[in-house]
Structures are given as structure tokens and as C-alpha cells.
C-alpha positions in Angstrom: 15.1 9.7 10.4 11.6 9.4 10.8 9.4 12.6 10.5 8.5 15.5 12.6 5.1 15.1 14.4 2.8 17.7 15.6 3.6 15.5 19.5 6.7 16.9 18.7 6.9 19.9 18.2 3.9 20.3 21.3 7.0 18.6 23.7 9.4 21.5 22.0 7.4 24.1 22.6 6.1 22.9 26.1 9.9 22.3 26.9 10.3 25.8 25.8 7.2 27.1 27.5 8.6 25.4 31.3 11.9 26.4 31.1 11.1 30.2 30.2 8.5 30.3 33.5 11.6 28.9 35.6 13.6 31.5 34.2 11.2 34.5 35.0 10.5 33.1 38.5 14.1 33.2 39.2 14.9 36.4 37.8 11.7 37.6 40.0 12.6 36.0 43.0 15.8 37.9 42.5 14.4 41.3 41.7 13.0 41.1 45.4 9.5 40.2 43.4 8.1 38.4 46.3 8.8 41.3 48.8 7.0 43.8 46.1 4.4 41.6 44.6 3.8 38.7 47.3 4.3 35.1 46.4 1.6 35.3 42.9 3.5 38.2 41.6 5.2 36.2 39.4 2.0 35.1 37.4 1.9 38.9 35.6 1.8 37.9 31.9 3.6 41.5 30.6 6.5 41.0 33.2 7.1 37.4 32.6 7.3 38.6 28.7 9.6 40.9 29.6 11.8 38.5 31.4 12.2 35.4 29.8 9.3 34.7 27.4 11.1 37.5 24.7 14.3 35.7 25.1 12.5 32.0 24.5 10.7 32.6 22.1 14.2 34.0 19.9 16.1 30.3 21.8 13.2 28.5 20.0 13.4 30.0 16.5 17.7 29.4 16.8 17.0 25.5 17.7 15.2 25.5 14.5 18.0 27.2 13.0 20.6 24.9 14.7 18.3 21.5 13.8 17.9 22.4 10.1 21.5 23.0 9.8 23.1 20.2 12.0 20.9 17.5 11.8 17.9 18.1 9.0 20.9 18.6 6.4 23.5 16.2 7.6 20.3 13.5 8.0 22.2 11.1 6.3 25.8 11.3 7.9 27.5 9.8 10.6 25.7 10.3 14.4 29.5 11.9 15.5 29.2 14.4 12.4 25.4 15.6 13.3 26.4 15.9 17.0 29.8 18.1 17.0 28.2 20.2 14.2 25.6 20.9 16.8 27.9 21.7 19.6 29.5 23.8 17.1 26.9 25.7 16.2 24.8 26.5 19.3 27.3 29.1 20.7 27.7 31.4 17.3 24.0 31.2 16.5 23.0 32.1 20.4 26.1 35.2 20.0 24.0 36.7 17.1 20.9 35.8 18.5 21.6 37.9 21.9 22.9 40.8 19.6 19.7 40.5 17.5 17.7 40.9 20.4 19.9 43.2 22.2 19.3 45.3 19.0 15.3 45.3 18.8 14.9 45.9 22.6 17.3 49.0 22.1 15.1 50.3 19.6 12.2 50.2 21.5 13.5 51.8 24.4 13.6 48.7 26.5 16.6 47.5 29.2 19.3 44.5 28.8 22.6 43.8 30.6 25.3 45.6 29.5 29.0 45.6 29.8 30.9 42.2 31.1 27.1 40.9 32.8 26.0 40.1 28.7 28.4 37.6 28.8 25.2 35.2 31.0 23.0 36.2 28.1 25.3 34.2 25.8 26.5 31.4 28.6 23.0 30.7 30.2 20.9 30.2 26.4 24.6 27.7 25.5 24.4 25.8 28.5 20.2 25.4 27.8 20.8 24.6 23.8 23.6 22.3 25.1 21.0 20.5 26.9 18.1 20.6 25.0 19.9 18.9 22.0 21.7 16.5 24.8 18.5 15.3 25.5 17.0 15.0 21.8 19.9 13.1 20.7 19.7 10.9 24.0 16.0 10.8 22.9 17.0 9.3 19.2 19.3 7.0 20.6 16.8 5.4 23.3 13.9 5.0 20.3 16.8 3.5 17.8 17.7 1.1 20.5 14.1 -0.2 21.3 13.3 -0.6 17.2 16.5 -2.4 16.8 15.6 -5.3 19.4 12.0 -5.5 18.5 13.7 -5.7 14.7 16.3 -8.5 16.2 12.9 -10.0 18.0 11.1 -10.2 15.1 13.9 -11.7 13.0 14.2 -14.7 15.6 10.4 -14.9 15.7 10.9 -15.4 11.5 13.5 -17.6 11.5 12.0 -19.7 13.7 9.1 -19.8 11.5 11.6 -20.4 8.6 13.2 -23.4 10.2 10.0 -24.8 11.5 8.4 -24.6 7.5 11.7 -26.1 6.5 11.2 -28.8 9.3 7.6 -29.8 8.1 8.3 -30.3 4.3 12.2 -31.6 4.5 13.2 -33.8 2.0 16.8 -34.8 0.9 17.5 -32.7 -2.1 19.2 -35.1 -3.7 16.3 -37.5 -3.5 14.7 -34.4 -5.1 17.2 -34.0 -8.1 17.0 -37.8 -8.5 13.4 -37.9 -8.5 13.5 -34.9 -11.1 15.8 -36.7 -13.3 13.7 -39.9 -13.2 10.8 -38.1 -14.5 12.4 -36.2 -16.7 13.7 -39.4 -18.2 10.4 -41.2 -18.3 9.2 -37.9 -20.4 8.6 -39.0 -24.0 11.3 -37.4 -26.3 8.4 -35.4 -28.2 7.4 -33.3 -24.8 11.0 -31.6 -24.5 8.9 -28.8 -23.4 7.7 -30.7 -20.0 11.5 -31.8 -19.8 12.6 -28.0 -19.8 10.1 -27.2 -16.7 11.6 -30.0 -15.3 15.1 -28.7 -15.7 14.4 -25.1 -14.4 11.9 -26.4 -11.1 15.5 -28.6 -10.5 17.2 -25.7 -11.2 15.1 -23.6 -8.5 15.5 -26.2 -5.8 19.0 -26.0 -6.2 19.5 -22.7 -5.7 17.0 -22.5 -2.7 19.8 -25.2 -1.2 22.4 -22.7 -2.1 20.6 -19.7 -0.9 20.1 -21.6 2.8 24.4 -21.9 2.4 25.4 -18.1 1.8 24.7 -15.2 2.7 25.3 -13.4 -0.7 25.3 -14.2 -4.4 25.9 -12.1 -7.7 22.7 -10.4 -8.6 23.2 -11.9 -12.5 22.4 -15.3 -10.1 19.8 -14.4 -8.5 18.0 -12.6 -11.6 18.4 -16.0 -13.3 16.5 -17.7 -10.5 13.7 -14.9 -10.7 13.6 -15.8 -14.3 13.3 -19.4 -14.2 10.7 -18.9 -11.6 8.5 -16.4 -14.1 9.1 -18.8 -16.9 7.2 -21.3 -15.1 4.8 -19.0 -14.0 4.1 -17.9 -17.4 4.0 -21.0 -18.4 0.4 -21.2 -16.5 -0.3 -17.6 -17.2 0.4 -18.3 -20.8 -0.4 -14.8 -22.7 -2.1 -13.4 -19.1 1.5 -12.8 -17.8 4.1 -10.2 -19.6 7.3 -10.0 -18.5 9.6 -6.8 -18.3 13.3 -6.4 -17.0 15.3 -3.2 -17.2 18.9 -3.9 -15.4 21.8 -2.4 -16.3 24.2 -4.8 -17.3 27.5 -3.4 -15.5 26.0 -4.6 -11.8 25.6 -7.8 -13.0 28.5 -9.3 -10.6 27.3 -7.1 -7.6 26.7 -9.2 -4.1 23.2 -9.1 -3.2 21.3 -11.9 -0.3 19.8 -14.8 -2.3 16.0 -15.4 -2.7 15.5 -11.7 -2.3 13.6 -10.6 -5.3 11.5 -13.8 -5.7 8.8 -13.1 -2.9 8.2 -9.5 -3.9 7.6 -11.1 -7.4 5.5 -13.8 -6.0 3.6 -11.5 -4.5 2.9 -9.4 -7.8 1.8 -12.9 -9.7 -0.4 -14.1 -6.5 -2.3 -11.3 -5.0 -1.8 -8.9 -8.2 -2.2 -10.4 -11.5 -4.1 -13.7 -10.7 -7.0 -12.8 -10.2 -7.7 -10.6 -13.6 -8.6 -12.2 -16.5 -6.5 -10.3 -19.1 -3.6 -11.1 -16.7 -1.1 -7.7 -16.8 2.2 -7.1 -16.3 5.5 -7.7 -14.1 8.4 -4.9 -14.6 11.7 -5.2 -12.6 14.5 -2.4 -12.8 17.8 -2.4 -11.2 20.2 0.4 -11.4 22.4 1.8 -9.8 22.0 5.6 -8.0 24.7 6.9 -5.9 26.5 4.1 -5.1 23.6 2.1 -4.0 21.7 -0.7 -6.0 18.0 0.5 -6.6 15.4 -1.9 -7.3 12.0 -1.4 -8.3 9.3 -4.4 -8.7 6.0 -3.5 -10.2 2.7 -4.7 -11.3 -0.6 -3.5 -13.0 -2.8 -5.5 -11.0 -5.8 -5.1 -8.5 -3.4 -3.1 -6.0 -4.0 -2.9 -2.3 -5.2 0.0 -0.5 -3.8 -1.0 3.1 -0.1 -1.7 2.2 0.9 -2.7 5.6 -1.8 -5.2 4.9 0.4 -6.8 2.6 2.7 -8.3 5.3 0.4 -10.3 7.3 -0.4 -12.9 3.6 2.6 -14.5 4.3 5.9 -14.6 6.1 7.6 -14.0 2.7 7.2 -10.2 2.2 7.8 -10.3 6.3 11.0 -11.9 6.1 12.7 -10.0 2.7 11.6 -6.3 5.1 13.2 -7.7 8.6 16.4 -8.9 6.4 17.2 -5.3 4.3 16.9 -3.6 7.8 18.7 -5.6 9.7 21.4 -6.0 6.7 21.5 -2.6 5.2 19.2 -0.7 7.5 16.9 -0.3 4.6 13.3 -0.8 3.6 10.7 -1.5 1.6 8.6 1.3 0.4 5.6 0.2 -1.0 3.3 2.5 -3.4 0.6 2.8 -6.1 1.9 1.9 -9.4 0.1 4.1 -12.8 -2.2 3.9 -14.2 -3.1 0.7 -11.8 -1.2 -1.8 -9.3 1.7 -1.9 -7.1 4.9 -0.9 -6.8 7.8 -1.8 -4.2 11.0 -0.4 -4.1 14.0 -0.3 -1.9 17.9 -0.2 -1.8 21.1 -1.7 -0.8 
């Protein structure tokens, strides 16, 4: 749910503001107001206060009331749930409201209905709530619907970029892995280190095949490509690059999308760490909080002040956002790791 803006609350309160003039023009129109007062009479600021504006002003304070309760607090239920507690509430809290206020205006000397006719000071302020919260969640549903097709429009404008990339450097992996063997063979037996970056750049091509081939993996999988991919890394980094992982070892066979983590962490290593000459540091911790996997990738390098920035260096970063929202309507909140760098977090 996103958050309340001050446009907001001014359409709330304007809502509020129109509907309480209608109101008092009606009940002065009935009152014979235009006979007594001609047809401006019903611009008198103390009579229209008197009328309606009272009443609004306590309908506006019990829609906070009703928001907080039914929609604020059950944020993260089901639509159905937020909605029927709504409809549920709005006739109690508009019975105590009208007793409330039939109780201050009482005390200060001042008229209400009485008898059978308070019944339309309870059914007119329900039918208005009813209303009034129709429209907001009509409201919600309209703006959901337009960010879920730009969201589907910007996942077709990404994979199109995705296939055309793939287009413009395909090769045959198996030519690949037989190429990668052949050097590896031609490697004199004293360099096994050069054969073992050999092995694990293989072993990354391979699992970018798979990754094109499923739509899910076990996370131990995918932490093992991340960690082949750092090793290499580090191996050009040499001391400049330090390594942390903090995962708990019980999630290990959870299902998560492949190639998730590893453009978050190529990220950290390109625009992060690269361009310091002590290097720094790359920390990734997985655990798991309320049944849902939480993942946090930092750095301690330069940082970026303009973190939406960050998405227009490549279509990496781009693509991992558009997939957790369109998979697990999530997202990736990015932030200022301490004492220096960044942080990006998010859930599935």
C-alpha cells in the first residue's frame, strides 16, 4: 500500500468540504431558506455550521477511525477481508458517532432530531461512508490495474531486450564446454589454478543454460553459482575483495528464480567496490522471517546518492525488480549501508 500524501488527504477533505455544502443547501432549501433569505441565503457561514459542517467534520474524524481499523491494520490481508470489515464497521462507528454528537449539542443547548426522525442521522452518514469508501477502494483498484500493465509492459520491453542480448552473442554451449575443456587440457599440469577458473567459468555457463530452462532452483544452487562467480571475481580483486555469507542452513532446499542474486552482487563489485583502492567488502544474508525468505546484499563501497539511478546502468538490476514484482509482488528496497556503501534488500 503505498503512503498517504498531503494530495490526499486535500481530495478527503475537499470531498468532505462538497458534500457538507450540498447537505446544508438542501436542508435550507427545505427550511423554506430561499423564501426567508432569498437565493444567497445559503452562503451564512454560522448556519451552514450549524447544518452540516458540525456533522462533517465528526463523518471525517470516524473515516479515519474506520481507515485505521479496516484497512491501515489489515494492510496486509486479503482485498475481501479489508472491504467487509469496512462495511462492517461504518454503521456502529456512525451509531456512536450520532450519539456523541447528539450528546455535545445537548449540552450546549443546541437542536437535533429526536424520536423515530434520528434514525436519517444514522442512515444518511451510512449510505455517505458506504460511498466514500466505495469509491476509495474503486480508486485502489483502478491505480493497481494501471501499475500492473505498465509492470507487464515493462517486463515484455525487458525480455525483449533479454532475447535480443542473447541473439547478438549466441553461441552453442556445447561448443562452449568443448572449447573450455580444450583449454583446460592445453593448461600445463603446474597451473591447476588456471584449470580451476576454467572449471568454475564452465560451471557458470552451465547454469546460465539451466537458469534460461526453469523457472526455479534450490537456493543452496543458486548460492553456489554466486560463489563461483565471486571466486573469480576475487580472483582479480585478490586481497581488495572480502567475501561474507550469513545463510541459515535449514532453507538451503527452498525454491527461489535462478540468476537472482548475481546482478545485485555484480552490481556491488562494479559500481561499489571497483573503483577504491583498498577494495571493501561484499556481505549476503538469507534468513528466514515470517515465513518469507529475507535477503539482504551489501557493500562498503562509494554508495550512490540517487538510488533509482541505479537502474538505468544496466538492464540487470531492471530485470531482477520487474521479476520479484511480477512473481511475488515484491521489491527491492534499496538503502545506505554503515558506516559507508549500499544496501539492497527484499523478499519472497
Amino acid at each position: 500500500m503505498k503512503k498517504i500524501t498531503k494530495r490526499d488527504i486535500l481530495i478527503v477533505v475537499l470531498f468532505y468540504v462538497f458534500f457538507s455544502i450540498i447537505y446544508s443547501i438542501v436542508l435550507w432549501y427545505l427550511g423554506n431558506g430561499y423564501e426567508k433569505s432569498g437565493l444567497f441565503g445559503w452562503l451564512n457561514l454560522e448556519d451552514y455550521w450549524a447544518r452540516s459542517g458540525m456533522q462533517y467534520v465528526f463523518y471525517f474524524f470516524a473515516s479515519i477511525f474506520i481507515w485505521l481499523i479496516g484497512i491501515k491494520l489489515l494492510k496486509n490481508q486479503k482485498k475481501w477481508i479489508q472491504i467487509g470489515t469496512v462495511i462492517l464497521l461504518i454503521p456502529v462507528v456512525v451509531y456512536f458517532v450520532r450519539e456523541i454528537r447528539y450528546s455535545l449539542l445537548e449540552n450546549l443547548g443546541e437542536w437535533h432530531l429526536e424520536g423515530k426522525s434520528g434514525i436519517w442521522d444514522w442512515y444518511i452518514p451510512t449510505l455517505f461512508m458506504m460511498f466514500q469508501f466505495g469509491c476509495f477502494f474503486a480508486y485502489r483498484y483502478f491505480k493497481e490495474n494501471q501499475k500492473k500493465i505498465k509492470l507487464e509492459g515493462e517486463l515484455r520491453n525487458a525480455a525483449l531486450k533479454s532475447e535480443l542480448s542473447a541473439i547478438k552473442a549466441q553461441l552453442n554451449p556445447h561448443f562452449l564446454y568443448n572449447i573450455f575443456n580444450t583449454i583446460s587440457a592445453s593448461v600445463p599440469p603446474e597451473n591447476e589454478k588456471t584449470r580451476h577458473m576454467i572449471a568454475e567459468l564452465s560451471d557458470l555457463f552451465r547454469y546460465q543454460l539451466k537458469a534460461s530452462q526453469v523457472e526455479l532452483v534450490p537456493l543452496k544452487e543458486e548460492l553456489d553459482f554466486v560463489k563461483k562467480y565471486l571466486d573469480l571475481e576475487k580472483e582479480r580483486f585478490q586481497e581488495r575483495l572480502e567475501i561474507n555469507m550469513d545463510v541459515d542452513q535449514d532453507i538451503l532446499n527452498e525454491m527461489v528464480p535462478p540468476m537472482l542474486l548475481q546482478p545485485l552482487v555484480e552490481n556491488s563489485v562494479k559500481h561499489g567496490l571497483s573503483s577504491l583502492i583498498d577494495g571493501g567488502k561484499i556481505s549476503i544474508s538469507i534468513h528466514k522471517k515470517e515465513g518469507k525468505l529475507a535477503f539482504v546484499i551489501s557493500d562498503s563501497g562509494v554508495g550512490i546518492k540517487n538510488k533509482e539511478s541505479i537502474f538505468d546502468k544496466g538492464i540487470g538490476l531492471t530485470n531482477t525488480r520487474l521479476r520479484l514484482e511480477k512473481m511475488y509482488q515484491s521489491t527491492l528496497k534499496l538503502s545506505d549501508n554503515q558506516p559507508q556503501g549500499l544496501k539492497i534488500s527484499f523478499e519472497l
